[in-house]
C-alpha positions as CSV (number, residue, x, y, z in Angstrom):
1,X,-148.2,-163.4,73.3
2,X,-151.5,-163.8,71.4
3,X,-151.2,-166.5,69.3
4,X,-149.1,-169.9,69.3
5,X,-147.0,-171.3,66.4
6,X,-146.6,-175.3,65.7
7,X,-143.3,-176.8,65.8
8,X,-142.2,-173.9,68.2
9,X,-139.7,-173.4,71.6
10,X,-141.2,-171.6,74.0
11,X,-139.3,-170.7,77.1
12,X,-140.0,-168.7,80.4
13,X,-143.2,-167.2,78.4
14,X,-146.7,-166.2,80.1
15,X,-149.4,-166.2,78.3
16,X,-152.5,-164.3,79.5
17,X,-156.3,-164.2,78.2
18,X,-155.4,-166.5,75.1
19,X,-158.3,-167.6,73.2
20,X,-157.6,-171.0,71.4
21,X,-160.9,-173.0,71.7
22,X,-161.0,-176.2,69.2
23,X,-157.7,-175.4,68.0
24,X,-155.0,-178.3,66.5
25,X,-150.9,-177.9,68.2
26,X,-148.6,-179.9,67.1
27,X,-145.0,-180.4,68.1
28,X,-144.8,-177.3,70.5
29,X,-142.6,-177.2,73.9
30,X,-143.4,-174.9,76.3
31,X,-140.7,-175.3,79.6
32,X,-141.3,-173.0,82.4
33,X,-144.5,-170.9,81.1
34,X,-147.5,-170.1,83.0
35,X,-150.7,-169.7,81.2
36,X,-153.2,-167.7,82.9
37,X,-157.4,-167.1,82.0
38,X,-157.0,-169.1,78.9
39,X,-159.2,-170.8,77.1
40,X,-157.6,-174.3,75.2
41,X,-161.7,-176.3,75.3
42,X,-161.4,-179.0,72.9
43,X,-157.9,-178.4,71.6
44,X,-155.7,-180.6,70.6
45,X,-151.9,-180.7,71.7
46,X,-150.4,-183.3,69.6
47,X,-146.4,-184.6,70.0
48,X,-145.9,-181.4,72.4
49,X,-144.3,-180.9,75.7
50,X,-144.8,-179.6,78.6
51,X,-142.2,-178.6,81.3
52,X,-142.5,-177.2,84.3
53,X,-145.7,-174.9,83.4
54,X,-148.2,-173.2,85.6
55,X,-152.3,-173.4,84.2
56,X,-154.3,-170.6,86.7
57,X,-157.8,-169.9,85.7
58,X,-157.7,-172.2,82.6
59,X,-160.6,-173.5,80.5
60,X,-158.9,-177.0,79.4
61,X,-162.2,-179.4,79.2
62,X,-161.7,-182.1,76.3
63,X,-158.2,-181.2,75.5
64,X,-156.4,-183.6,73.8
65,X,-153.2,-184.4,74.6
66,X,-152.2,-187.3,72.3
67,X,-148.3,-188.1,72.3
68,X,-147.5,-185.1,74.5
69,X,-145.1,-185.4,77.2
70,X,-146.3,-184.0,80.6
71,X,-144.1,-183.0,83.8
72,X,-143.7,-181.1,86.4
73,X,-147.3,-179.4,86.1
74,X,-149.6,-177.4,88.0
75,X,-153.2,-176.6,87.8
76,X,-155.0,-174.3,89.6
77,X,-158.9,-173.0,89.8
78,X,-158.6,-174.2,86.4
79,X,-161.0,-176.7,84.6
80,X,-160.6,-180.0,83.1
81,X,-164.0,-181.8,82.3
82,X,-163.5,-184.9,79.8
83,X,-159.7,-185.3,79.3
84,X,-158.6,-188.7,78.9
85,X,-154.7,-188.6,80.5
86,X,-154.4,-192.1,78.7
87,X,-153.5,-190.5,75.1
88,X,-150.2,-188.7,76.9
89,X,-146.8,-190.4,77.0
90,X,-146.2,-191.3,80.5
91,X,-142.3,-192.6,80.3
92,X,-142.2,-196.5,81.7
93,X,-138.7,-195.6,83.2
94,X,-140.7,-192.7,85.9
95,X,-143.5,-192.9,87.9
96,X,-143.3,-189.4,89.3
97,X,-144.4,-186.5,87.1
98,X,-145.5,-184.4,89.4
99,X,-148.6,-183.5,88.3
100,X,-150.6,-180.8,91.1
101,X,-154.4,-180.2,91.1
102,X,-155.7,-177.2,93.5
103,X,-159.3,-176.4,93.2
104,X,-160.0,-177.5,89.8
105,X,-163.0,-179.4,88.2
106,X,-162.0,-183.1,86.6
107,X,-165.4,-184.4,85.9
108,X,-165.8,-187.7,83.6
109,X,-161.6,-187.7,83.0
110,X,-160.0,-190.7,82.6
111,X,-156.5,-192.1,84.7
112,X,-157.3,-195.5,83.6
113,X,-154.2,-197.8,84.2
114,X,-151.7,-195.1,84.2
115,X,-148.2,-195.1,86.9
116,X,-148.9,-191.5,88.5
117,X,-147.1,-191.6,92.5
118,X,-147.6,-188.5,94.6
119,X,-150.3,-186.9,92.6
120,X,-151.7,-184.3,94.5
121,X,-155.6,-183.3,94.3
122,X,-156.7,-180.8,96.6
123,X,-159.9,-179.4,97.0
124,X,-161.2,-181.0,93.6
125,X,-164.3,-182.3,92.2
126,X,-163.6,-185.7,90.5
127,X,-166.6,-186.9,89.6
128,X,-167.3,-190.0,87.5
129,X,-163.4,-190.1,87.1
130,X,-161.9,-193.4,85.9
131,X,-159.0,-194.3,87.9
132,X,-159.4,-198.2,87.6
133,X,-156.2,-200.4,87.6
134,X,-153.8,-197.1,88.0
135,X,-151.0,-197.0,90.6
136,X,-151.4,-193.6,93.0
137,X,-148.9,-194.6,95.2
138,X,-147.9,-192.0,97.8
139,X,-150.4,-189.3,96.4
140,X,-151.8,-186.5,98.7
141,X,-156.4,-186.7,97.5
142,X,-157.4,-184.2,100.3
143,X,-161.0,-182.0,100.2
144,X,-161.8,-183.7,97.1
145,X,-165.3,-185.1,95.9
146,X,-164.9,-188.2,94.1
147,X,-169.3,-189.2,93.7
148,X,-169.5,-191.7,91.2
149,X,-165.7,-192.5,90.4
150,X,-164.4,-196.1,89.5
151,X,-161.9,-197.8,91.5
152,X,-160.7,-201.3,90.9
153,X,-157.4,-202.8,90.9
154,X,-155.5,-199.6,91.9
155,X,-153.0,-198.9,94.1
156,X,-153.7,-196.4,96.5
157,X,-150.9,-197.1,99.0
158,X,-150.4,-194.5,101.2
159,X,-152.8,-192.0,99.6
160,X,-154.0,-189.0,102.2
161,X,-157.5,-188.6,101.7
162,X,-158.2,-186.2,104.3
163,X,-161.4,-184.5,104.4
164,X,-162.6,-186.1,100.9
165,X,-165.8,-187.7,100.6
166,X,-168.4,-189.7,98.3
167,X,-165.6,-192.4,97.3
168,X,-167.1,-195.6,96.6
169,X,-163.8,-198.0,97.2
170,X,-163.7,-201.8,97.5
171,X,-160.6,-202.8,99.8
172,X,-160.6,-206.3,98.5
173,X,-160.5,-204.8,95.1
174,X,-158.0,-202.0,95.5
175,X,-154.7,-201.7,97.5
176,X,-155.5,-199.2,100.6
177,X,-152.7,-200.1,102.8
178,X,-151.4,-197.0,105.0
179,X,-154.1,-194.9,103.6
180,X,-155.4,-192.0,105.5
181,X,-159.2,-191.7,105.5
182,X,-161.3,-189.2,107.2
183,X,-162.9,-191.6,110.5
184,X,-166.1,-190.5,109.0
185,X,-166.3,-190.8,105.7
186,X,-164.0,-194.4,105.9
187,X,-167.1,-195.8,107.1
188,X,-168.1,-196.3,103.4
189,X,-165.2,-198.3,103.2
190,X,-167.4,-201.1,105.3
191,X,-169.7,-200.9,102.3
192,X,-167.5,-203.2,100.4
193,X,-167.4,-205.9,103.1
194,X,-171.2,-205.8,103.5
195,X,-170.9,-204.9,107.0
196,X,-174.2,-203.4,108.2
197,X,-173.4,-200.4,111.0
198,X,-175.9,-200.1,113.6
199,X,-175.8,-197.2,116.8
């Protein structure tokens, strides 16, 4: 598959080593495809849908996903500088999508006020990622680097972050309750209180 056409059904397809940088989708559904060493930089996938799909080795930094429908997706070693998650239709009914990010780069992306529990980020570089007045609940944010991220008003109830570091979070300011922190790295947590730590 080499090419991909508006307004299309794609089912059970893989695509490998497509080239698409800059280029404008509209109306496409793709259920159960895996998409592997492509490159979609700066495209736009406008009113599409996205089911069940695998990204491994993907180039998706400032893709725009305006009016798509997302679900049920998993990223890996892929890369994802810039997008803004906020342009997708996230269903008010759900607060699940099961969304999966192993090893990829999310620099300067936006989460800003969006309902996504059980999110899974492993081993990913978040930084200067907006997650401010978003609910996280029950999400798994383990090895991660989150340096210069925003958190305020967001619900990270029962969030795992394990072995992640350079998080800058307020606990008056955000819900942390049943959190998992790494004992070293929670000390930053104590920043917020203006505790001063002394050996």
């Amino acid at each position: 598959m080499t090419d991909l056409k508006n307004n299309a059904h794609y089912f059970d397809v893989s695509f490998a080593r497509l080239s698409s940088p800059d280029e404008h989708y509209n109306g496409i559904e793709f259920e159960d495809c895996q998409f592997s060493d492509c490159d979609f930089s700066a495209s736009k996938f406008q009113k599409c849908k996205f089911t069940n799909c695998i990204f491994e080795n993907c180039n998706l930094s400032l893709v725009d996903f305006s009016n798509s429908k997302l679900f049920g997706l998993k990223f890996q070693d892929s890369k994802l500088v810039g997008v803004d998650w906020t342009k997708a239709i996230w269903a008010v009914y759900h607060s699940d999508f099961e969304l999966v990010f192993k090893r990829c780069i999310l620099n300067d992306s936006s989460f800003f006020g969006l309902t996504l529990n059980e999110l899974v980020f492993e081993e990913c570089k978040l930084h200067d990622v907006d997650f401010r007045g978003g609910d996280f609940l029950g999400s798994t944010m383990t090895y991660s680097d989150f340096r210069n991220s925003l958190f305020m008003r967001t619900n990270f109830q029962g969030v795992d972050f394990s072995e992640s570091t350079a998080y800058a979070i307020d606990v008056l300011e955000n819900n942390v309750k049943k959190a998992k922190f790494s004992r070293y790295e929670a000390l930053n947590l104590l920043e917020s209180l203006g505790v001063e730590l002394v050996d």
